[in-house]
NUPA-442320 format. One record per residue (C-alpha): x, y, z; residue in one letter. Coordinates in steps of 0.05 Angstrom, whole numbers, m for minus. Layout:
REM NUPA-442320
- X|Y|Z|A
...
This chain:
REM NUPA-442320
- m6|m63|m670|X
- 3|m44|m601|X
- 72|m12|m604|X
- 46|28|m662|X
- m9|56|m619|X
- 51|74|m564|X
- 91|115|m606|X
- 28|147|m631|X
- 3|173|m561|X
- 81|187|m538|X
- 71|228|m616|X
- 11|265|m596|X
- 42|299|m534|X
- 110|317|m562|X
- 76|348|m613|X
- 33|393|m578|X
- 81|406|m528|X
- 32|392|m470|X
- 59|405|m392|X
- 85|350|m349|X
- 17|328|m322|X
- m10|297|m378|X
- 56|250|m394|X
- 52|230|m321|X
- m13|212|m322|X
- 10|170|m377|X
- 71|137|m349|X
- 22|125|m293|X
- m29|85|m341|X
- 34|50|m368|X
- 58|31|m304|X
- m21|20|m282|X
- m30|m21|m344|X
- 45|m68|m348|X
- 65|m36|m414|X
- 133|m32|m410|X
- 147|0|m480|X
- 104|64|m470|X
- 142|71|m399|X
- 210|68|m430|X
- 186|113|m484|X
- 167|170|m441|X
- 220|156|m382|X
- 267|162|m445|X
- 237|219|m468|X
- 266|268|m414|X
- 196|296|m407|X
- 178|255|m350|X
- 203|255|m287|X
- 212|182|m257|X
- 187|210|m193|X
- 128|251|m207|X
- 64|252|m166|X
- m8|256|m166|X
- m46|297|m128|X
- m40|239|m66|X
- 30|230|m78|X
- 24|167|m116|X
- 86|150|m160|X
- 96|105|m221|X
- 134|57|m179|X
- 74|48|m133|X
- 30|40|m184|X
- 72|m13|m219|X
- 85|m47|m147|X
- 8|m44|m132|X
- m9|m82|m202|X
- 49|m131|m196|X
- 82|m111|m253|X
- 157|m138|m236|X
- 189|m110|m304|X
- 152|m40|m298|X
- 176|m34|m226|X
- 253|m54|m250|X
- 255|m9|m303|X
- 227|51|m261|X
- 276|34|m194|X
- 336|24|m254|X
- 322|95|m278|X
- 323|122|m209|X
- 258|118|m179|X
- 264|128|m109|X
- 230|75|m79|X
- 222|99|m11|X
- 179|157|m23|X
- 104|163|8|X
- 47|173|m11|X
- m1|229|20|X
- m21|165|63|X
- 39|144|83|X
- 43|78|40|X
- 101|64|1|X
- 118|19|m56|X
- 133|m36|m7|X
- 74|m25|22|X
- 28|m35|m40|X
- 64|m101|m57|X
- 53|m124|5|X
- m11|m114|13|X
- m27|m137|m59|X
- 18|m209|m44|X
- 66|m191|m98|X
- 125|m232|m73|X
- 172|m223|m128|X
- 161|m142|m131|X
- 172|m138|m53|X
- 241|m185|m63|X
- 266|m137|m122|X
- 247|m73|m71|X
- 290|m103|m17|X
- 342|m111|m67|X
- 346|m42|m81|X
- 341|m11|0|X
- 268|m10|14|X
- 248|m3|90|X
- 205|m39|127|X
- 196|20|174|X
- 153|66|138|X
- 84|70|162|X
- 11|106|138|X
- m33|145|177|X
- m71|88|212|X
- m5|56|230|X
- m9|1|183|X
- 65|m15|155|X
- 85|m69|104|X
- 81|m124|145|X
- 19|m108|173|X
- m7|m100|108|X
- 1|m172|90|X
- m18|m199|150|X
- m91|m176|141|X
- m91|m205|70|X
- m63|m273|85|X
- 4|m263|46|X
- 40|m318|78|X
- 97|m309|22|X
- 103|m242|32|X
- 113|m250|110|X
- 165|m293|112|X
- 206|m246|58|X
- 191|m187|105|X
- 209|m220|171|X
- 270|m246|132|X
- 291|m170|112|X
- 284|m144|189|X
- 201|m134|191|X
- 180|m117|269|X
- 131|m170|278|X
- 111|m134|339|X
- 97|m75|294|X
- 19|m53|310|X
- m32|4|276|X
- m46|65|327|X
- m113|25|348|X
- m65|m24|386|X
- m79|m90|327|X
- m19|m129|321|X
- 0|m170|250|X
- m27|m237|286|X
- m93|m193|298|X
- m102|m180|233|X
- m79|m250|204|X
- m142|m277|264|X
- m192|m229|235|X
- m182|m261|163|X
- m175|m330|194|X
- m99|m339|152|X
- m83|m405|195|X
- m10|m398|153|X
- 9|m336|161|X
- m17|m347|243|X
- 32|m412|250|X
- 87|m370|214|X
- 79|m312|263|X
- 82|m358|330|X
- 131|m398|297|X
- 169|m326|291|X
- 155|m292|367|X
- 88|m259|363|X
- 53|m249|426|X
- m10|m291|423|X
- m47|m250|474|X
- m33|m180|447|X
- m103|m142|456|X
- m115|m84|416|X
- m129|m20|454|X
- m201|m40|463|X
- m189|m101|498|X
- m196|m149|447|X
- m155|m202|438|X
- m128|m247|369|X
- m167|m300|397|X
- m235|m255|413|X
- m232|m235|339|X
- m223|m301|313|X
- m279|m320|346|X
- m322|m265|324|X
- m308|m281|251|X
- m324|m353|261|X
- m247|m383|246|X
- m252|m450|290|X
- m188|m472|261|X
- m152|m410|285|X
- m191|m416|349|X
- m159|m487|361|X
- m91|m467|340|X
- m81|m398|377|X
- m110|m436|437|X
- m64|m495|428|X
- m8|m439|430|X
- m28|m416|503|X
- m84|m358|480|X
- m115|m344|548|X
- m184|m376|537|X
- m229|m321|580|X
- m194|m247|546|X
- m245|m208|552|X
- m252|m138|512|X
- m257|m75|554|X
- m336|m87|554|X
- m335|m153|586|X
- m347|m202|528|X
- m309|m260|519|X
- m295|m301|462|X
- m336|m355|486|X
- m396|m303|492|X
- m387|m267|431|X
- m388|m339|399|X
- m446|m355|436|X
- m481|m295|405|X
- m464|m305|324|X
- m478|m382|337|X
- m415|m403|312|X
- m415|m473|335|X
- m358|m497|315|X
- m314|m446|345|X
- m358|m465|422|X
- m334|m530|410|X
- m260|m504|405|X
- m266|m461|458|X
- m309|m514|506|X
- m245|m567|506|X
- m207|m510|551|X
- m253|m501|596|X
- m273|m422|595|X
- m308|m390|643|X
- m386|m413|631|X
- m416|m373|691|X
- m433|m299|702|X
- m383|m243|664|X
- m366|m179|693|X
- m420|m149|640|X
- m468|m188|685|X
- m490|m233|638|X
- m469|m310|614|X
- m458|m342|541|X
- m516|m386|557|X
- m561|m321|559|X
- m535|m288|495|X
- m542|m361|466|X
- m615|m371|484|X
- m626|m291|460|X
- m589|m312|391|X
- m652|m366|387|X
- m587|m419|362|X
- m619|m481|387|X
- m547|m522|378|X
- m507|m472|412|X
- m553|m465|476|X
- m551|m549|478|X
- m473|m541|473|X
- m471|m503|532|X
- m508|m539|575|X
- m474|m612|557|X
- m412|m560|589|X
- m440|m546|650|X
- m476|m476|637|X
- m529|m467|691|X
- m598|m450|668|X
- m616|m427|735|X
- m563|m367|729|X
- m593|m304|727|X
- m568|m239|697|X
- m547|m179|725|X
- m626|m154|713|X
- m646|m219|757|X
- m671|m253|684|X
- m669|m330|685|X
- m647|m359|605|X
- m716|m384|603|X
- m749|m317|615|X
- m706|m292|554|X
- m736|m334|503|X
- m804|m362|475|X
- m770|m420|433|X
- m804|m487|452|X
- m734|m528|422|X
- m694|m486|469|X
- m741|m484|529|X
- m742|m557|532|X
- m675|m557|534|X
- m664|m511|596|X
- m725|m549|627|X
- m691|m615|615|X
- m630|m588|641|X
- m660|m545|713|X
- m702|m620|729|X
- m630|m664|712|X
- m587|m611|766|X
- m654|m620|817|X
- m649|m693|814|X
């Protein structure tokens, strides 16, 4: 029944003769949609052109790389899509099937010349693009087909940034394993491990660390990944961070993770911190003691405990 209904709507617009527009919004749908008969119909037709545009520059072939659609995207490239074209963005076909994981679409691409070079207006390029979606698949076929893995968007993130935000342990072992730079800070400072941290990815934490991440990067502001840790309560990743030894005393923000801890209220992550070594007779850059930041018995016990024990 479906074919019938494809030669009806290809019907419809012959016969009315309508402009270009129209049929290219439909090869779009087609493309959008995987149905590879109405494509061929109106590619065959001579009506539409393979590489027409919407008003963002989007093509047929990105639509069909964006959806997956491996037999869509052959038929367009075989009819002389030009696969290298960009959208108003700057994304290309690659690009999409990157960033949508599509493996087999970003293999047949190569096949047929794509670049790995293009990027959009944020910087982002293929590779980048599946970094920050955890396509480990899709990595190794770009590094394999000349990908920059030091390729990084305009605000300085690197692809093993991006991977650390998401907390993508494989695509993280498959960029070490392939030269990234552990330590690469974004323009702000902060760092694949600071990120990881903030997100809460212990398992990242322990493997970029393992892999010689500098334990006490701090962002341009002064927090570390042990402080901004100590802050979300993310206990898991303190424990990680704790077995290399980072930097428990005053930051050059003036404060210590055992004060954001004890401001956080996390009862756990303060007692972490002291079993460490964190004084609780440290004060802040505004002279406060932890115990003057807090009216939580649990946790004032603890520092109490803790000042009589280093007294004794």
């Amino acid at each position: 029944m479906w074919i019938y209904f494809c030669f009806f709507f290809l019907f419809l617009f012959l016969f009315f003769h309508q402009k270009e527009t129209p049929l290219a919004n439909a090869a779009f749908w087609a493309a959008r949609k995987g149905n590879l008969a109405l494509l061929q119909l109106l590619l065959n037709s001579g009506r539409v052109d393979v590489d027409c545009k919407d008003s963002l520059g989007t093509t047929a072939l990105m639509v069909a790389s964006y959806y997956g659609h491996i037999d869509c995207v052959r038929e367009l490239v075989l009819q002389g899509a030009d696969i290298n074209l960009q959208r108003e963005s700057g994304a290309t076909s690659l690009f999409f099937a990157a960033q949508q994981g599509h493996n087999d679409v970003v293999k047949f691409l190569f096949s047929f010349g794509a670049s790995t070079e293009f990027r959009n207006k944020d910087g982002g390029t293929a590779l980048l693009a599946a970094c920050q979606y955890g396509h480990a698949k899709v990595v190794e076929t770009l590094l394999k087909h000349g990908a920059n893995i030091h390729d990084q968007l305009y605000d300085g993130a690197s692809a093993i940034f991006l991977a650390a935000q998401g907390g993508y342990l494989d695509v993280i072992r498959l960029l070490l394993s392939s030269g990234a730079k552990v330590n690469q800070p974004r323009q702000d400072g902060t760092a694949p491990l600071w990120i990881a941290s903030q997100m809460g990815h212990s398992e990242v934490v322990r493997v970029m660390l393992l892999r010689g991440a500098e334990r006490d990067a701090a962002r341009n502001d002064g927090t570390t990944a042990l402080l901004k840790a100590a802050i979300k309560g993310y206990n898991n990743v303190i424990e990680e961070l704790l077995k290399f030894s980072p930097t428990l005393g005053l930051l050059k923000n003036g404060t210590s993770a055992l004060h954001a801890a004890v401001l956080s209220g996390n009862v756990r992550t303060v007692a972490l911190l002291l079993e460490a070594g964190a004084d609780p007779c440290l004060r802040n850059k505004a002279n406060e003691l932890p115990a003057e930041l807090t009216k939580n018995e649990r946790i004032l016990r603890l520092l109490r405990a803790k000042e009589k024990q280093r007294k004794s």
